[in-house]
N, C-alpha and C positions, 0 to 999 in steps of 0.2 A: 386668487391669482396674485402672485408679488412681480417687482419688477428687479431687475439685477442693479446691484451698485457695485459689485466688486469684482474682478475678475484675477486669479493667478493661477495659472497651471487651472489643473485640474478642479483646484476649488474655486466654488461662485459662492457670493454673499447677496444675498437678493431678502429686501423689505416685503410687509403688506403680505406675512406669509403666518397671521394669526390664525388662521384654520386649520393650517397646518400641525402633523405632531412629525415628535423622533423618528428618525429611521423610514418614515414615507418617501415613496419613491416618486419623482418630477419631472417633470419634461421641460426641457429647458430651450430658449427659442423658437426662432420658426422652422429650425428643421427638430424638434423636439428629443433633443439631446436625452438620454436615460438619467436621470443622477439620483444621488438617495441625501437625505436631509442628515448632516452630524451631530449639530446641535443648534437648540433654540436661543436668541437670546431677545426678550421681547417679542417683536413681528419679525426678525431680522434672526432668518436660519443659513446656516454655512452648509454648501450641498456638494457632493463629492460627484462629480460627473464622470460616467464613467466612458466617453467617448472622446473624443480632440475636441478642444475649445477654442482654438485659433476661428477668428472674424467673432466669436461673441463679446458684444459691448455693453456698455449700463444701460439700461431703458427697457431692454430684451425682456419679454414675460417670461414668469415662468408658475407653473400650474403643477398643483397636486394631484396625483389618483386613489388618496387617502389611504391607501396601502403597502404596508413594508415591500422589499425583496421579496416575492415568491420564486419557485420554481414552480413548475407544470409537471407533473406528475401521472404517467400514465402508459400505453405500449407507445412505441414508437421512443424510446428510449435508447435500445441499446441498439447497437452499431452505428449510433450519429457520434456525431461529433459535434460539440458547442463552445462559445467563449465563454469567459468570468461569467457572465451573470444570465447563462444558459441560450446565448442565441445561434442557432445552428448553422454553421459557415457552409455546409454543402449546398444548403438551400436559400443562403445568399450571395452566394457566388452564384448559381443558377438565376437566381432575379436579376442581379446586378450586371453578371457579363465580366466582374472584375474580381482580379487575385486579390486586391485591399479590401479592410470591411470600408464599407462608404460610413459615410455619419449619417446618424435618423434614421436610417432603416429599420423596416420594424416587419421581422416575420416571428411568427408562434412559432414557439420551441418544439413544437408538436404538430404533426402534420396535420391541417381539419380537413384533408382531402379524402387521405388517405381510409380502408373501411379495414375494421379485424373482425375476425371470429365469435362472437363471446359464447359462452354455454355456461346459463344458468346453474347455480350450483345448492341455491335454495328455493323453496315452494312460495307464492302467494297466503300472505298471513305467518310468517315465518318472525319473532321478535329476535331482534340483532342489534349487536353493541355496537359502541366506536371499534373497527380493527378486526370486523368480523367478514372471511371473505364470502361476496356473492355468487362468482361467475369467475372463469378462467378464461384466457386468449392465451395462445400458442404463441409468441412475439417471437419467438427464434426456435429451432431444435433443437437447443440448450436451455431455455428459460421459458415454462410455464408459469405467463404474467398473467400474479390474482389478483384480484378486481376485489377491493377491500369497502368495509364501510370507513369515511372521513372519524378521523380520532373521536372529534369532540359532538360526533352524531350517534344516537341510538332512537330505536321505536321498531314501528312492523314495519315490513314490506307489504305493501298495496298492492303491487303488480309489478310484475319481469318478466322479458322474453328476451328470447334467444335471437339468432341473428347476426347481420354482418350490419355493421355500426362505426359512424367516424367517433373519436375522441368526446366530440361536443353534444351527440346526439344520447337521448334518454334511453336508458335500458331500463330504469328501474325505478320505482316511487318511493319514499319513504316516508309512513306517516308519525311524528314524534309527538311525545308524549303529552304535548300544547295541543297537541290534533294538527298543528303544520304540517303540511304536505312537501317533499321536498326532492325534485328530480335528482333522479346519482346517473352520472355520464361514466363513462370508462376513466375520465381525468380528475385528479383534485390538483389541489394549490396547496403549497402549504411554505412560510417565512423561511427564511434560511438561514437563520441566528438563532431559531430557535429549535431546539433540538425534540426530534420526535417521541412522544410520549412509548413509554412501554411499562409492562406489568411487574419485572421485578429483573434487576442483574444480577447474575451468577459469578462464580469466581470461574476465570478461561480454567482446562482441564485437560482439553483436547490440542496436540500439538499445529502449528500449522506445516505440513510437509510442502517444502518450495522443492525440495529436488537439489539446492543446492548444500553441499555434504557438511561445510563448516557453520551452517544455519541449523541443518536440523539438529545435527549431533552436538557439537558443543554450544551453539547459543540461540537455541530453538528458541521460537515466540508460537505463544498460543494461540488458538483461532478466538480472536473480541478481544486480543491483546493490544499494546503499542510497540512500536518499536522506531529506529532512528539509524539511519546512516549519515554519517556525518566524514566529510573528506575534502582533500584540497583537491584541486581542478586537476584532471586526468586521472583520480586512482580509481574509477571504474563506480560512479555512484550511481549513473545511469543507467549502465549495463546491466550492474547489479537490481536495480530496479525494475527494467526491464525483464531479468529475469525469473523475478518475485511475480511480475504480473502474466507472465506466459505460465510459469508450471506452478503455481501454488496449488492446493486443492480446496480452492475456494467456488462457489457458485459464479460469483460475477465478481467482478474486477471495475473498480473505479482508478482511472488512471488519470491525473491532472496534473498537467503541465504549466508548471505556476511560475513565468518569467525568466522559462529555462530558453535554451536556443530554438530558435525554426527549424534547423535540421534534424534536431535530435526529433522533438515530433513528427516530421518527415520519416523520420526510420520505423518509429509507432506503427503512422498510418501503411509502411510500405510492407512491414514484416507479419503485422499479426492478421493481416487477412488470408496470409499464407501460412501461417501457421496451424498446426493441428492441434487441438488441444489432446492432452494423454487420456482424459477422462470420458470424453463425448465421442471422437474421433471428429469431432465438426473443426469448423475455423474458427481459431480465438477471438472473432471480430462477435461473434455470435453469443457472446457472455462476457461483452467491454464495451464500457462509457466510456470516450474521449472527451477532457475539456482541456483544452487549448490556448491559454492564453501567453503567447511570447514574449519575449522581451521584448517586442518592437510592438507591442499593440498599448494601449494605456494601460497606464500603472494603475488605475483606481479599480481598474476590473479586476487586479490582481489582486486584490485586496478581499475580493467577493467572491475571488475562483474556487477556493478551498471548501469555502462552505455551501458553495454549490453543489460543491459533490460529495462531501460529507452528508449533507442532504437525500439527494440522489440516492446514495446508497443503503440512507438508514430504512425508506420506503421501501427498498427489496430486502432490507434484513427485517422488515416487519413481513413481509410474506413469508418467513420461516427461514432463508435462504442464508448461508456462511459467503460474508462480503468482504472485499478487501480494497482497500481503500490507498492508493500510490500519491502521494503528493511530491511533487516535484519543482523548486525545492522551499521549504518551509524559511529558509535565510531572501530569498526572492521578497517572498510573500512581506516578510518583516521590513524591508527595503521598503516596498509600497505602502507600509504604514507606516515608517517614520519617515517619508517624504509628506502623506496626509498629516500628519501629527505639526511636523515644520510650517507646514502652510497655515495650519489652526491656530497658533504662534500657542502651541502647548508648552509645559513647561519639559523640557529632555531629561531622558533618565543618560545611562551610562551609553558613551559612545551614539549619542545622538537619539537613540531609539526612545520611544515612549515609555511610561512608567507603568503602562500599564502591558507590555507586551507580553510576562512573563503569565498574567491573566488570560491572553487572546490565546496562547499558545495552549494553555489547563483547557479552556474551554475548546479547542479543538481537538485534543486528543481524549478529553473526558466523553466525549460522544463515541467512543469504540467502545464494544463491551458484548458478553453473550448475554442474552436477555428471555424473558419469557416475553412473547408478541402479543399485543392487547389483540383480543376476542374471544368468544365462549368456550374456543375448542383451548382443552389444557396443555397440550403438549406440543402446539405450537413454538418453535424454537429458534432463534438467528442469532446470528453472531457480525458484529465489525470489526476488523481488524483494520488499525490506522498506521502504515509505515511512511518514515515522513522523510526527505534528504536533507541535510545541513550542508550548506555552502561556504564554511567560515573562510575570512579573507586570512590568503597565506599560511590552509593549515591551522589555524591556530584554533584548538578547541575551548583557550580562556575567554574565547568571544560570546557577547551576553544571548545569543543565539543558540551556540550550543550548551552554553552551560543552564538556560531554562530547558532547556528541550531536555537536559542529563534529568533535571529535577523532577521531569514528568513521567518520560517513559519508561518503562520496565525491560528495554532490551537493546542494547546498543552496543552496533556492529563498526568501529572505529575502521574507517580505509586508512590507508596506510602509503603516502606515493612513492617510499621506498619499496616497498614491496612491487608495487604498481612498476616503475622501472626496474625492476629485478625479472619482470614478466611473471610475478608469480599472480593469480588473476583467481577467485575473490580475492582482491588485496586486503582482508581482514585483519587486523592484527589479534593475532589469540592472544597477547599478553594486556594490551587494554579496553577489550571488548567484554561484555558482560551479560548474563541473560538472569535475571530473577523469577522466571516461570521455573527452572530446573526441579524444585520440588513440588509443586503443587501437576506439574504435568509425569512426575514420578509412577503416581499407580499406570498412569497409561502407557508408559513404557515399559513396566514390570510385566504386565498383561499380555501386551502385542510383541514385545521381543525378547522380554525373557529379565532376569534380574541382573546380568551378566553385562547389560548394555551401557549400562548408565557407570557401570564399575569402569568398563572399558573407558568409556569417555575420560572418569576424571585420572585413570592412567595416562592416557594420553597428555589429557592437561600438564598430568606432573613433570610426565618427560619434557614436553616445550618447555617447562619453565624451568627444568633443570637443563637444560641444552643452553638458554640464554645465561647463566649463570657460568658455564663450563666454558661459552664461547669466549667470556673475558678472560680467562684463566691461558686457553690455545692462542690467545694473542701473545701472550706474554711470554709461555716457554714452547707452544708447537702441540699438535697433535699427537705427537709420539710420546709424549713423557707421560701421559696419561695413563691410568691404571685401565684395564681391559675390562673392566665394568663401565667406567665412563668412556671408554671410546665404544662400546656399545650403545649406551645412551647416545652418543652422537647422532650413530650412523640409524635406529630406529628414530629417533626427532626426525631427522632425515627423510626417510621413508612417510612419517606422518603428514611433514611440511609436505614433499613433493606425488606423493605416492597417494592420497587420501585427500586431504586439504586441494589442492591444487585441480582446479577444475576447465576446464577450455567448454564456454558458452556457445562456441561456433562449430562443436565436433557433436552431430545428432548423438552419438550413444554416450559421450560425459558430457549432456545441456545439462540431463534429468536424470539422479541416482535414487530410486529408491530406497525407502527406509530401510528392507532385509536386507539387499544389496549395501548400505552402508556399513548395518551391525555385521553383516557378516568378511567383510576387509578390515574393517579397525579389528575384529577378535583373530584375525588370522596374523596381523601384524602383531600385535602383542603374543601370539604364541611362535611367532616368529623369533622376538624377543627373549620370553623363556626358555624356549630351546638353546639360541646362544648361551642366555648367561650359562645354562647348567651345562654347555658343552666345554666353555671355558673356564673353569672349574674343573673340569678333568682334563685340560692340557691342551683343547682342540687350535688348532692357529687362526688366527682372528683372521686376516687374509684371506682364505680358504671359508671362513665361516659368511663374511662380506659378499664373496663370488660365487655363491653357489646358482647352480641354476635358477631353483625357484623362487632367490631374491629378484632376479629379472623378470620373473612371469609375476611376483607381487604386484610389480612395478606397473605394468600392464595390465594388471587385472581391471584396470576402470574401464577399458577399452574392448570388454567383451561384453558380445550383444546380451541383451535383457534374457532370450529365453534360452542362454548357456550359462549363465553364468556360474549359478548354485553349482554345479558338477563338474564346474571348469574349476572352481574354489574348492570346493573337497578335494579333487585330484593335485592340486597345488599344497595342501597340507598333508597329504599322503609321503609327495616327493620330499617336501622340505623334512617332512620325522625322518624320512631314508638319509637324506643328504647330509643330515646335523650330526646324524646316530653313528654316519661312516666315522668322520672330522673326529668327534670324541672319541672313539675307538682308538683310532690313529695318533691320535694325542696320548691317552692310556698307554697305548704301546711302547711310545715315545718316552716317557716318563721314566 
């Protein structure tokens, strides 16, 4: 037990704290504040509290529980909702009667009320490693929760039964290899800085399909990839976030709202219990972890929120499950630690921030990855994928924020707030976004859409960045003076940008584009394309080639239901070979 000498913000310096080590978690006063210890110096440890410290003074005890950050790990997981450092606000507003968290409060992140299902899934006498599952619970209609052995436990199982069982209560013995005997409850514990053991990482292979068309087709990220959206305030990082976490075709979704606004979480909690998911037909609440921590709640939780849930999800990616991981937004996150870092009177790297943030930031995206899952069975398989937002102030991507974040991930989808006011919405920029999965995710597109797809894309690529090139050129003499190959390039960038790229999040049948539904609009626009050039070429008039009909049913084409589309799109390439084939004729003639 130490007693506090120092108090600023968020950090207390409290003596007589020699039993104590790093990173243990304290309670701090008489209403027994949460805090976690930063560093030692002598008996005298600096503790990051992660609740309001207004009225704590010097004298205050404050008492170790000899253990880091855990989270609680177990069912009752998904469709709660919790802060930074896992504590569930449904079921503190319920105790308290009040929309603020109070301070001191103290409920299990886990219900011990609450009873599930379990059904044993091995015999009495059965020998099991760390990672090996027992028993399943049914925890949603989306997610069969397996009931794992603890990492760093192996031996036999003594005895298990089936039943309906709270978190805390015994299902099953284990006797290890000491001869200790050792109860397993449905819940384990496990630190949250330390990253969850597993058997071996794969290189990602597997695309992640989000449904949105300028993700998957031109800067797709793979499932146990990274990736980063980075944007000024308004070009849509949320949205776009939001609608990574609604259609991706991941198993469960971790979404963590890290010092972003009240309302936008508001819109979380309002939208996805109404939402259907494509894959289950259930509601998206039913394969999503909410954590919560705003900007108006302490900054030091914010600090803890990430790895909360990076946590959270590596345990359902050890059950075999493809997890995805939302953090919102990682520039938040960095704020709360070079405000900790200020108070430690550390020394500052660039723009105030620690020297070591470009380390906190490696160690949180290095926990994404597809892996083989510790236990006996071999082909047990899960994947993390960690998408993270940049909030740089004013736009500016030279901010040491985003340019750690460039250094890490492998896929970075740049917003754009011109685009963003132009209404064109993902405001992605194809000219400075980038995806390094394109080859290693190659055979899987070769396979499921043909070899033809990926050619498409980088035609498209060429076109946008020969349209940016041509657009300087129309400033300066006019659209007209152009040669009738590049006013074709125009008008198919065109079609790309707004016809393909250009997506509306709030219209059910363009939320979600399928992958065929993709390949097969980009291959029709580009044979859209060929038909021009080669009509123009035989005399066709560009005019007449711009206005044909089927250029407007291109146009449209995102806007036809899911089970018309394939033969709404053939009969559109039918019309447009009639309509190209008359124009050249008439050109020939004309000649």
């Amino acid at each position: 037990m130490g007693k506090i000498v120092k108090v600023s913000g968020p950090l207390v310096v409290a003596t007589g704290m020699q039993e104590a080590n790093m990173a243990d978690v304290v309670r701090v006063g008489e209403q027994r504040l949460i805090g976690e210890i930063l560093n030692m110096n002598g008996d005298a440890a600096s503790i990051q509290v992660y609740e309001e410290t207004s009225g704590l003074g010097p004298g205050a005890e404050v008492v170790t529980t000899g253990a880091p950050l855990s989270v609680e790990l177990g069912p009752g997981l998904i469709e709660n909702i919790y802060d930074g450092i896992q504590r569930p606000l449904e079921e503190i507003k319920a105790k308290t009667q009040s929309n603020s968290l109070p301070r001191g409060v103290e409920v299990p992140a886990l219900d011990r009320n609450k009873k599930w299902e379990f059904v044993p899934t091995v015999q009495p006498g059965t020998a099991v490693v760390g990672g090996d599952i027992i028993g399943t619970v049914q925890e949603t209609d989306s997610i069969l929760h397996k009931i794992m052995i603890p990492p760093r436990m192996s031996g036999t199982i003594v005895s298990i039964q089936g039943g309906s069982f709270t978190v805390t209560e015994t299902v099953a013995v284990l006797e290890q290899k000491d001869g200790t005997q050792t109860e397993l409850t449905l819940m384990q514990k496990w630190p949250v800085r330390v990253g969850r053991p597993y058997k071996h990482k794969y290189p990602p292979v597997i695309p992640l399909q989000s449904g949105q068309r300028i993700v998957d087709t031109f800067f797709p990220v793979a499932k146990g990839g990274t990736a980063a959206i980075p944007g000024p305030f308004g070009s849509g990082k949320t949205v776009m976030q939001h609608a990574l976490a609604k259609w991706s075709d991941v198993d469960l979704v971790v979404y963590i709202g890290c010092g972003e606004r009240g309302n936008e979480m508001t819109d979380v909690l309002r939208e996805f219990p109404e939402l259907i998911d494509p894959r289950t037909g259930q509601s998206l609440m039913k394969r999503t972890v909410l954590i919560a921590n705003t900007s108006d709640m302490p900054v030091a939780a914010r600090e803890a929120s990430i790895y909360t849930g990076i946590t959270i999800a590596e345990y359902f990616r050890d059950m075999g499950y493809a997890v995805a991981v939302i953090a919102d937004s990682t520039s938040r996150w960095a704020e709360a630690l070079r405000e900790m870092s200020g108070r430690l009177e550390e020394m500052p790297g660039e723009e105030g921030y620690p020297a070591y943030l470009s380390s906190r930031l490696a160690q949180f995206y290095e926990r994404a990855g597809s892996v083989s899952c510790l236990g006996s069975d071999e082909d047990r398989r899960g994947s993390l994928t960690a998408v993270g937002a940049v909030s740089p102030p004013g736009g500016d991507l030279s901010e040491p924020v985003s340019q750690a974040t460039m250094r890490i991930v492998k896929v970075f989808w740049a917003l754009d707030a011109s685009l963003a006011y132009r209404r064109h919405f993902p405001a992605i920029n194809w000219l400075n976004s980038y995806s390094l999965y394109l080859d290693s995710l190659k055979p899987w597109y070769d396979e499921n859409l043909g070899k033809d797809f990926l050619k498409d894309r980088e035609w498209a690529m060429s076109m946008l960045q020969e349209e940016a090139s041509l657009n300087e050129i129309v400033q300066l003499v006019g659209k007209d003076s152009l040669s009738p190959k590049d006013q074709i390039t125009l008008e198919v960038a065109k079609m790309i940008r707004e016809d393909f790229l250009q997506q509306n999040s709030f219209v059910d049948i363009d939320s979600f584009s399928e992958y065929d539904r993709q390949a097969r609009m980009l291959s029709m626009i580009r044979d859209y394309d060929g038909r021009c050039r080669d009509a123009a070429e035989r005399g066709g008039d560009l005019n007449a080639l711009f206005s044909i009909e089927s250029r407007e049913k291109i146009g449209r084409a995102k806007s036809v239901p899911a089970d018309q589309y394939q033969d709404n799109y053939m009969q559109i390439v039918l019309e447009m070979e009639q309509e190209i084939e008359a124009i050249a004729q008439k050109g020939e003639s004309e000649l």
